[in-house]
N, C-alpha and C positions, 0 to 999 in steps of 0.2 A: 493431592497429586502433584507431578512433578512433571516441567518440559521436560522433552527430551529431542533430541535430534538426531537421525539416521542418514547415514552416506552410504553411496555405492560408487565402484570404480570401474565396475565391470554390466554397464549396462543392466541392473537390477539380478542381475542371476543372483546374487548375495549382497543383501543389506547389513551394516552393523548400527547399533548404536554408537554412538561418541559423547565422551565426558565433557557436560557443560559443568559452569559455577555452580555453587546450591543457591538455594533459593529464590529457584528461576521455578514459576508454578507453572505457567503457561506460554506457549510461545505460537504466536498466529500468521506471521510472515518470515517468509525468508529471499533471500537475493545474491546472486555470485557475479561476479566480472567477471571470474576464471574459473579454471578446474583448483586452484588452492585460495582463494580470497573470497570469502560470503561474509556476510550481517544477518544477523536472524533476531526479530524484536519480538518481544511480548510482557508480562508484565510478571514481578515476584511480592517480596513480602513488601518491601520499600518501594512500590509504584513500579513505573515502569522500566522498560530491562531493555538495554541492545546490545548482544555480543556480535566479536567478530573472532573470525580464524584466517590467518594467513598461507596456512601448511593441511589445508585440504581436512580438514576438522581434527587434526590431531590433537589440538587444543586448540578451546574454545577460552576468551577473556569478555569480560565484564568492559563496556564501555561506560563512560559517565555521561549522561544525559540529565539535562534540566529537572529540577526537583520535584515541580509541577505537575508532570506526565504523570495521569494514573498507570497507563496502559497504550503501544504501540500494536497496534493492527497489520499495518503495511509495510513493505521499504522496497523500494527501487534502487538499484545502482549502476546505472549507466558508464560508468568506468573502476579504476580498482580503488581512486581516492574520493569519487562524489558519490554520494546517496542522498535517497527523500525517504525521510520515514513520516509515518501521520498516526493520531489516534487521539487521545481523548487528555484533558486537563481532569484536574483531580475535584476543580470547582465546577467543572461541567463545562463542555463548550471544546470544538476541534482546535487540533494540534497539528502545526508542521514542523518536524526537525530536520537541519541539511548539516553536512557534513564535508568538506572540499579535502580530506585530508586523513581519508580512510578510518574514522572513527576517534581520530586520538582524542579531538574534540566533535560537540553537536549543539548547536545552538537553532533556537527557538527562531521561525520565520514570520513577519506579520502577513496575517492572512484576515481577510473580511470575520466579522462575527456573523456568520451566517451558517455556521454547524453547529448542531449541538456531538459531532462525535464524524470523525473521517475512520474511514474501513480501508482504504488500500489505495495507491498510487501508480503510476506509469509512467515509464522518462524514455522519449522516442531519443534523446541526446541529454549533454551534461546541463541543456540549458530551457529545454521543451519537455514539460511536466505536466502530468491534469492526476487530481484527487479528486476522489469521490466519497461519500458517506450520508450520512441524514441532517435534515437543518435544525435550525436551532426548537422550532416548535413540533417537530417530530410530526409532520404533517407532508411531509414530500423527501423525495433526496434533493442532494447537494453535488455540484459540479465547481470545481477548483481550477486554476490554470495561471501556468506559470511560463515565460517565455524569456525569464533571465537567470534562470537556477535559480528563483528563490527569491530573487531581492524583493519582487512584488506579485503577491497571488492573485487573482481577480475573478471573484464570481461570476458563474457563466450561467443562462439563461437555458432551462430546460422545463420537459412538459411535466402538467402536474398531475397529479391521481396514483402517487405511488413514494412509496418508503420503503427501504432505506434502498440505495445504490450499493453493492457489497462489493464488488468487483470491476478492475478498468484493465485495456490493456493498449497499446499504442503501440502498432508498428510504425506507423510515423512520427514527425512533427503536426500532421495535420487529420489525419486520421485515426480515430479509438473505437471502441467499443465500451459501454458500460453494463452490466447487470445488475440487477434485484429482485425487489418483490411488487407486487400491487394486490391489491385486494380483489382479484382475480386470477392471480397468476405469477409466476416469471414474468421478466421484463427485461428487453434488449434496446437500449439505446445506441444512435452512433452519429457520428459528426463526420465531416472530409473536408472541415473547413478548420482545425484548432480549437476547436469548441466555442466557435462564435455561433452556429447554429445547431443542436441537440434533436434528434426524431426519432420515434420508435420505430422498430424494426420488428417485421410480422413475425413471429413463430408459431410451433406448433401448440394446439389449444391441449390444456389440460397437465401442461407444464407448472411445478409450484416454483418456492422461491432457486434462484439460479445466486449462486455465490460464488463464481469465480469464474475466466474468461482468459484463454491466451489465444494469439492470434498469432502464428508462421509471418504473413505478408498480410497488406490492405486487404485483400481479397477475400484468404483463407483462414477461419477461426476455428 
């Protein structure tokens, strides 16, 4: 199979498809600054893929990203030049890539060896980030956190009994939400602190795994 990606202009009453590059297979994240500047990642025949479009997906380009990347999961973009994408190295073990310059270039951020694979990210600004995904012994998730764009990530302290984290979202700088799975269920994470402190949040029983999560304001999810 083949990505593909779909715009609308008019509030979903008609979707179309738009023409990406070839040998895009799959595409897992996407993210816009505007109504015409997105980044959409995921991976093709030669590892992993990030396009962008400037002109509201009239065309789609091929970004160059580090050779490494199997495969991008996520991407945030807090403004029309900074993005965080994340996902997976090709020798195993999570990936962060930033961007200050709307895709022209993407370089590779050091981040703790404490993933074996990051699923999605959150940027409440250009400089306050948290990624999520499973750790390196696939025995719990993984919480990420960045408070300079990128120059330094720092693993955050979260409870254990459950893998992988699929999904984060951040209205604030200080407030998130995270989902997954456990082996009992869904799972809702949340912090009010920056992800210096992580707690699960009650839901309803009988919920499986949860893979994705936006939130309006702190409040509202």
């Amino acid at each position: 199979g083949s990505g593909v990606v779909l715009g609308t202009t008019n509030g979903g009453t008609t979707w179309k498809a738009q023409s990406i590059p070839s040998k895009v297979s799959s595409l897992f994240g996407i993210a816009c600054s505007s109504a015409t500047i997105c980044k959409a990642v995921g991976y093709g025949s030669a590892g992993g893929v990030a396009l962008g479009t400037t002109n509201g997906g009239a065309t789609w380009k091929a970004q160059i990203i580090p050779s490494a990347v199997a495969s991008l999961y996520g991407i945030a973009c807090p403004s029309a030049t900074t993005c965080e994408a994340v996902g997976q190295i090709s020798t195993g073990g999570g990936v962060v890539l930033g961007t200050i310059n709307g895709g022209t270039t993407w370089r590779s951020q050091s981040i703790p060896h404490t993933s074996a694979s990051l699923s999605d990210v959150a940027c409440a600004s250009r400089t306050a980030c948290e990624a999520v995904g499973v750790n390196s012994a696939f025995s719990n998730g993984v919480a990420l956190g960045t408070t300079n764009g990128g120059t330094k990530w720092q693993a955050q302290s979260i409870p254990s009994g459950f893998f992988p984290l699929d999904g984060i979202a951040c209205p604030s700088a200080t407030t998130c939400k995270a989902v997954g799975s456990s082996s009992t269920g869904g799972v809702v994470l949340g912090t009010n602190n920056g992800g210096a402190t992580w707690k699960f949040q009650s839901i309803p029983t009988g919920v499986a795994d949860l893979n994705g999560i936006a939130c309006a304001s702190s409040a509202t999810c």
